[in-house]
C-alpha positions in Angstrom: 126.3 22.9 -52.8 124.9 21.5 -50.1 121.2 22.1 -51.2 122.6 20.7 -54.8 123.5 17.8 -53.3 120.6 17.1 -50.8 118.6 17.6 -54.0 119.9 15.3 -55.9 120.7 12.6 -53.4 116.3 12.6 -52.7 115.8 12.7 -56.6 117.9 9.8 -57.0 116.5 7.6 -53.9 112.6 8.8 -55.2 113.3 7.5 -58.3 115.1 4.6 -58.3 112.4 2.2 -57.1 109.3 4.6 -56.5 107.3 6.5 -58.9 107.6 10.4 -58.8 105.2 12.7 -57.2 103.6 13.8 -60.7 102.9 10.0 -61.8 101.1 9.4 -58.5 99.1 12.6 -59.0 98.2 11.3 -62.5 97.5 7.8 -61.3 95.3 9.3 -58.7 92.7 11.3 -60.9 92.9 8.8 -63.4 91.4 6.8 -60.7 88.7 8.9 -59.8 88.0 10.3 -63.1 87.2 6.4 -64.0 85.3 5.8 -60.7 83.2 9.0 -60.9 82.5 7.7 -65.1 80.7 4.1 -63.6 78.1 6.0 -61.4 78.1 9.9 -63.5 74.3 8.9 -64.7 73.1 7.9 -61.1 72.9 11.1 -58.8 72.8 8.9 -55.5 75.4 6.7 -56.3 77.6 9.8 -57.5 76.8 11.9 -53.8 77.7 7.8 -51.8 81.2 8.2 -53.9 82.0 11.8 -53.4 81.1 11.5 -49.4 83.2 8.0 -49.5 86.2 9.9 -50.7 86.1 12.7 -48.4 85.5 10.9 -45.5 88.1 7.9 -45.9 90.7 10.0 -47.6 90.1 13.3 -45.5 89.6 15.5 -48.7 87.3 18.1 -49.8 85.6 17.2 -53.0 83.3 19.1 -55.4 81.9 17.4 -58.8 81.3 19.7 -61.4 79.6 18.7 -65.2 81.1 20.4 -68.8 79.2 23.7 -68.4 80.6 24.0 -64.4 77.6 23.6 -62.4 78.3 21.9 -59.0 76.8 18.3 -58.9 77.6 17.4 -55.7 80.5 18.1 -53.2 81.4 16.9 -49.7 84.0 19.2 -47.4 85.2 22.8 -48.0 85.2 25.0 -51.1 89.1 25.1 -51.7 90.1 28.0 -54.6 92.8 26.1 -55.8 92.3 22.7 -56.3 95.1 20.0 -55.5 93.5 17.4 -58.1 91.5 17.5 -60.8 89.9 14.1 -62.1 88.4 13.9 -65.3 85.0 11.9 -66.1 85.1 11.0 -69.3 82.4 8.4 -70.8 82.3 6.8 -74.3 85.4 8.9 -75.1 83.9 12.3 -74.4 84.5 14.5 -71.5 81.5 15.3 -68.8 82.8 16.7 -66.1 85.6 16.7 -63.6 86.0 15.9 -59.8 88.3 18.7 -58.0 90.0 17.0 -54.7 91.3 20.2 -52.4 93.6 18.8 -49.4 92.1 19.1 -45.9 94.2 21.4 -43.5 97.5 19.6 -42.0 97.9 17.8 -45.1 101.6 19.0 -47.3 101.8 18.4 -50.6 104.9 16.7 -51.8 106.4 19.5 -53.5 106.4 20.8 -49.7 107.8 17.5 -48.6 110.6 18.1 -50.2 111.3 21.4 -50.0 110.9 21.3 -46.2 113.3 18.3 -46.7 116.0 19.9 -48.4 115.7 23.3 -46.3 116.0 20.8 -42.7 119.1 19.2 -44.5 120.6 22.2 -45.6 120.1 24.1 -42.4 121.6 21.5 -40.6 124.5 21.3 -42.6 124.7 25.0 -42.8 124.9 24.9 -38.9 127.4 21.6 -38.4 129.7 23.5 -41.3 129.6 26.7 -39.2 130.5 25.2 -35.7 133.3 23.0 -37.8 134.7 26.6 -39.5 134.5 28.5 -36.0 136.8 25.3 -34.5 139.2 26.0 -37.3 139.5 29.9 -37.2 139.4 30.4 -33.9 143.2 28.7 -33.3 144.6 30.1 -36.4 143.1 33.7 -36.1 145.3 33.3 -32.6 147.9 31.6 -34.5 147.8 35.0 -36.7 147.6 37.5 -33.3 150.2 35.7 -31.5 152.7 35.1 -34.3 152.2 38.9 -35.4 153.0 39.6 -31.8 156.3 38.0 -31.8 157.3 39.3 -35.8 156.7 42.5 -33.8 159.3 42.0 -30.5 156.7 40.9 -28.1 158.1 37.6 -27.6 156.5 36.7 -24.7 153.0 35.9 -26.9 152.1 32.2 -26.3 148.9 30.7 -27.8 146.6 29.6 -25.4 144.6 26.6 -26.6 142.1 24.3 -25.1 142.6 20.6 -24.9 140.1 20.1 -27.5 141.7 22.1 -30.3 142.5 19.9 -33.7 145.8 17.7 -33.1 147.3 19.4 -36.3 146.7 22.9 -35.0 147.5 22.0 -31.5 150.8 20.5 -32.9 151.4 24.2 -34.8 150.3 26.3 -31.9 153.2 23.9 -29.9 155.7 24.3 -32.6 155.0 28.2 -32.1 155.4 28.4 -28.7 158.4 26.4 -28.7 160.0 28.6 -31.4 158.7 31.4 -29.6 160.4 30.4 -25.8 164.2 29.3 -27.9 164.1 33.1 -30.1 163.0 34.7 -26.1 166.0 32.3 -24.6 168.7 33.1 -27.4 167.9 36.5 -27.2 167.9 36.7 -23.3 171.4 34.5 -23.4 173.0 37.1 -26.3 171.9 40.1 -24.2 173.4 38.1 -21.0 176.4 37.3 -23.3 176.9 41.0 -24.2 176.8 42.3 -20.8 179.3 39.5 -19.2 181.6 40.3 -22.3 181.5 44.3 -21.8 182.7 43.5 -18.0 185.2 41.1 -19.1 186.5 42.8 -21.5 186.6 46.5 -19.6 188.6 44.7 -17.1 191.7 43.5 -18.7 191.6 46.6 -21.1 191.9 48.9 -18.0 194.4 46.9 -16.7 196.7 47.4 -19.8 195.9 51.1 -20.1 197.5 51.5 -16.5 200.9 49.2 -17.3 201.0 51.4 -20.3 201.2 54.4 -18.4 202.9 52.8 -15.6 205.8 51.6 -18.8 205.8 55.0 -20.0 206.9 56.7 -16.7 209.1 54.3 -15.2 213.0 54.6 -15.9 213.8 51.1 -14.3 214.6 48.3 -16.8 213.4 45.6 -14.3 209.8 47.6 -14.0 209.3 48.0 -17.7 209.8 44.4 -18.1 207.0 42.9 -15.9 205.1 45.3 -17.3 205.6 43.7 -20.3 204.6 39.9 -18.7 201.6 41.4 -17.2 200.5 42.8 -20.8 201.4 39.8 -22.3 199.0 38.1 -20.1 196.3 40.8 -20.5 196.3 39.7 -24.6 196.4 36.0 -23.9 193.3 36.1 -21.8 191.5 39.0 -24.0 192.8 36.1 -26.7 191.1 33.2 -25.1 188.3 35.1 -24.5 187.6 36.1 -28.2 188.3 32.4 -28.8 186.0 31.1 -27.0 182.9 33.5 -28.6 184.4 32.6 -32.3 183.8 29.1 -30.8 180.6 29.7 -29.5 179.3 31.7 -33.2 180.7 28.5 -35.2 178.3 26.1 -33.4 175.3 28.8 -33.2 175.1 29.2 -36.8 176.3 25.1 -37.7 179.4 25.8 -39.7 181.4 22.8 -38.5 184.2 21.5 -40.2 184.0 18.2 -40.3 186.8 15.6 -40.7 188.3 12.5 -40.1 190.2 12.9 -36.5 192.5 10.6 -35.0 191.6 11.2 -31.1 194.9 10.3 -29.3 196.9 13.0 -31.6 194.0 15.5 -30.8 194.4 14.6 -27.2 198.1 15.4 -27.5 198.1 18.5 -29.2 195.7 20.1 -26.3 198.1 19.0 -23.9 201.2 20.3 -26.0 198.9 24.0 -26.2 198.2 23.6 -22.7 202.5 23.1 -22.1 201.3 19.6 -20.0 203.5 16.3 -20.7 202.3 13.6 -22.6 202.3 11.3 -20.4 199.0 11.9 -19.2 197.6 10.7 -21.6 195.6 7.2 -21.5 194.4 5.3 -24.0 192.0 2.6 -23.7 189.7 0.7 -26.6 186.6 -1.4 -26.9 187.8 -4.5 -28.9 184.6 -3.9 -31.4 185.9 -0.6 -32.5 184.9 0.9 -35.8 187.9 0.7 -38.4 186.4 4.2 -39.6 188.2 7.1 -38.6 185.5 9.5 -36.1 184.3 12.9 -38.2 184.4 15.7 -36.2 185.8 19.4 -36.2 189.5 19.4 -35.2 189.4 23.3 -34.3 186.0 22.9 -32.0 187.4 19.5 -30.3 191.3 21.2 -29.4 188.8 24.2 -27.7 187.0 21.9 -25.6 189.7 20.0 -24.5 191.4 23.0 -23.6 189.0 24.3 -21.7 188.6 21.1 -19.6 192.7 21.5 -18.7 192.3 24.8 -18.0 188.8 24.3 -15.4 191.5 21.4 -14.2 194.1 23.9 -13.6 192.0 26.8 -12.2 189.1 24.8 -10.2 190.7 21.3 -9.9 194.3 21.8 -8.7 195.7 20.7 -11.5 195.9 17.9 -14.0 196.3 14.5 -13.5 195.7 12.2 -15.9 193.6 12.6 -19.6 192.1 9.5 -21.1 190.7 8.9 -24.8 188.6 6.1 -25.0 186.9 4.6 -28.2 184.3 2.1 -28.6 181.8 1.1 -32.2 179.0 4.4 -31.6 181.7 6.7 -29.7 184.8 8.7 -29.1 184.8 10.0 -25.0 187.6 12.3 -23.7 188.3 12.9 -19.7 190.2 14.8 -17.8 191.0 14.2 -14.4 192.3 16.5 -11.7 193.3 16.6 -8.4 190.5 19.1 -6.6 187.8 18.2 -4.0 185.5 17.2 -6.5 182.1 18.8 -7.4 179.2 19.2 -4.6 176.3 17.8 -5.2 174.2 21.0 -5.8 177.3 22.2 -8.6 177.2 19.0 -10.6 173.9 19.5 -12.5 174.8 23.2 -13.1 178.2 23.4 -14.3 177.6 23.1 -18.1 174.9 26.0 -17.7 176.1 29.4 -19.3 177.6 31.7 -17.5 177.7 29.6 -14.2 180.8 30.4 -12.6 180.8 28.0 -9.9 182.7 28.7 -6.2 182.3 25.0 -4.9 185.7 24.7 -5.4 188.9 25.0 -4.4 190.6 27.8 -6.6 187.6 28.9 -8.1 188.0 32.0 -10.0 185.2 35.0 -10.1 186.8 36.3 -13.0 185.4 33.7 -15.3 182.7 34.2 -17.9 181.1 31.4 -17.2 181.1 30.1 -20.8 183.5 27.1 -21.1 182.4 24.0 -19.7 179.2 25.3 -21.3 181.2 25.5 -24.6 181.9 21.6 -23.7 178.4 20.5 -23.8 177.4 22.5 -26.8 180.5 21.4 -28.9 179.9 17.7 -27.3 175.9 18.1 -28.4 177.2 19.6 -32.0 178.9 16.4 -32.8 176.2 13.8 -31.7 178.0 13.6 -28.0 177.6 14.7 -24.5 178.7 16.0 -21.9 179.7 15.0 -18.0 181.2 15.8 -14.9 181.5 13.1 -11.9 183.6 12.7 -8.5 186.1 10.1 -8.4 186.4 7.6 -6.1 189.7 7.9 -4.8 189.4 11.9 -4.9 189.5 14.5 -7.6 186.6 15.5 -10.2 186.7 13.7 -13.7 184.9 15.9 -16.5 184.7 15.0 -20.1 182.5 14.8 -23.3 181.7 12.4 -25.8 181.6 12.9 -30.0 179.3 10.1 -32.3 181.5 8.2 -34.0 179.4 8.6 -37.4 175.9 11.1 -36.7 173.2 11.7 -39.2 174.8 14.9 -40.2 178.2 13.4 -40.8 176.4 10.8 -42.9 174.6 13.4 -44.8 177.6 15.4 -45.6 179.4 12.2 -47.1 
């Protein structure tokens, strides 16, 4: 193709404005077939004009008559002749002048040729250097993403900073697909083993009040027991509440609705067996008349686990505000602990951070629910905080988006 169109491309330019190679050939030894013609009967003059045209024109000529015989010739004896002029004189032919080219001279049938093959090679060679650019990163691409289909997540692809934007923008897109499918699977395997301990722990503990029921005769010893199981199966409860929680938002099957915050708000506190009057409410006077979409189920869990972190870390509750303004919805809870240290307040939403900061802090935790907060608070468009307040006590909370892309979608 690229021969074709180097080809063409010279044809075209040659002959748009300049004769071709054969008419100047043709123009040429009509030249010097008439030249040779004027002087043919005058030996001298015919020897002057064959030395003339060798000399100026750097050619070999030889002048021949009808029958062959050499009549005069200036330069080499060439084989093959480059031109051949015939002398023709009062319309018959009587002889012919054969021009050979000297050494160093290229015909233009050579011209061309060496034309086409300079332009082909070097587009042959830019088209190779181009196509070893582009391979190179996606025969990686192909090694590195075969790595990972095969469990060896920890493949990156190493480009250079020269490597095509697209295919540095894939090999990125890789990686980073690569280092979240590592991280989930790191955090599930994390999440299994935390589980198995959490779970062994209360399980044990019921099979010994089981036993400890069976054999005891004493009314009074049976029934506390039974409170101690019954508390067993309400954390074991919370626990498998919290991972149903956690599978909802990993696989995006959120129910959303309209909510009405402050009767969300009360309902936690009613689960939680905290009074109402806690609650706050406070509003931005440029409110949205449109009712925030959210999931009901998700949003009760996070709020309950803020009031219980309140509870366990925090001292207790004091106060839980619902604030609304035109792009959000923001719940708090406040408490009445020492507050958060500075190294604890960037870490608490991490998974499976069971912080020790503070007072009451329980080792028993699986470390999963204020990072249940952030991930249900991220889920709806929102976020998630935690700050000291200033006249003592830690406020925590989490914000939903009043109306996200996805909600918009889904209506």
């Amino acid at each position: 193709m690229s021969a074709l169109t180097a080809a063409t491309l010279v044809w075209a330019l040659a002959s748009a404005d300049h004769p071709t190679w054969r008419e100047q050939i043709e123009r040429g030894e009509a030249f010097i077939g008439s030249r040779y013609a004027e002087v043919w009967t005058q030996p001298d003059a015919r020897d002057a004009l064959t030395r003339e045209l060798a000399e100026n024109f750097a050619v070999a000529v030889t002048v021949r008559d009808e029958g062959g015989r050499v009549l005069t010739r200036a330069g080499e004896v060439c084989a093959r002749p480059d031109l051949r002029a015939s002398v023709e004189r009062e319309g018959a032919r009587v002889g012919e002048a054969a021009v050979c080219m000297r050494h160093g001279h290229v015909r233009g049938g050579g011209v061309l040729l060496l034309a086409l093959l300079s332009a082909v090679s070097i587009l042959w060679l830019a088209s190779a250097v181009i196509a070893y650019r582009l391979a190179r990163p996606f025969a990686q691409l192909v090694r590195v993403t075969r790595a990972i289909g095969e469990g060896r997540l920890g493949s990156r692809i190493q480009l250079n900073r020269r490597a095509p934007g697209e295919v540095g923008l894939l090999a990125e897109t890789v990686n980073d697909m690569a280092a979240r499918i590592e991280k989930q699977l790191a955090d599930q395997r994390e999440l299994l083993a935390a589980v198995s301990h959490e779970l062994r722990t209360p399980l044990g503990h019921m099979r010994v009040l089981l036993e400890i029921g069976r054999d005891a005769d004493e009314v009074g010893v049976n029934a506390g027991c039974f409170d101690e199981l019954e508390r067993e199966v309400l954390e074991l409860d919370g626990l498998v509440d919290q991972l149903l929680a956690s599978s909802r938002i990993e696989f995006d099957s959120l129910d959303r609705r309209a909510l009405e915050p402050t009767a969300l708000a009360r309902r936690a506190l009613e689960r939680a067996s905290l009074p109402a009057s806690l609650l706050s409410y406070g509003t931005d006077t440029e409110t949205s008349a449109d009712a925030p979409q959210g999931d009901a189920t998700l949003l009760l869990r996070a709020l309950a686990n803020l009031l219980q972190n309140a509870r366990a870390h925090g001292g207790g509750v004091t106060g839980v505000r619902v604030r609304e303004d035109a792009a959000r919805v923001s719940f708090e809870v406040e408490d009445a602990g020492p507050g958060f240290a500075d190294a604890e307040r960037g870490r608490v939403f991490s998974s499976f951070y069971r912080g020790d900061h503070r007072a009451g802090a329980r080792h028993g935790s699986i470390g999963l629910g204020l990072s249940l907060v952030r991930r249900i608070a991220e889920a709806h468009g929102g976020e998630a905080w935690a700050e000291n307040r200033p006249e003592g006590g830690a406020r925590v909370g989490f914000s939903i988006a009043r109306a996200s892309e996805e909600v918009e979608k889904d209506m």
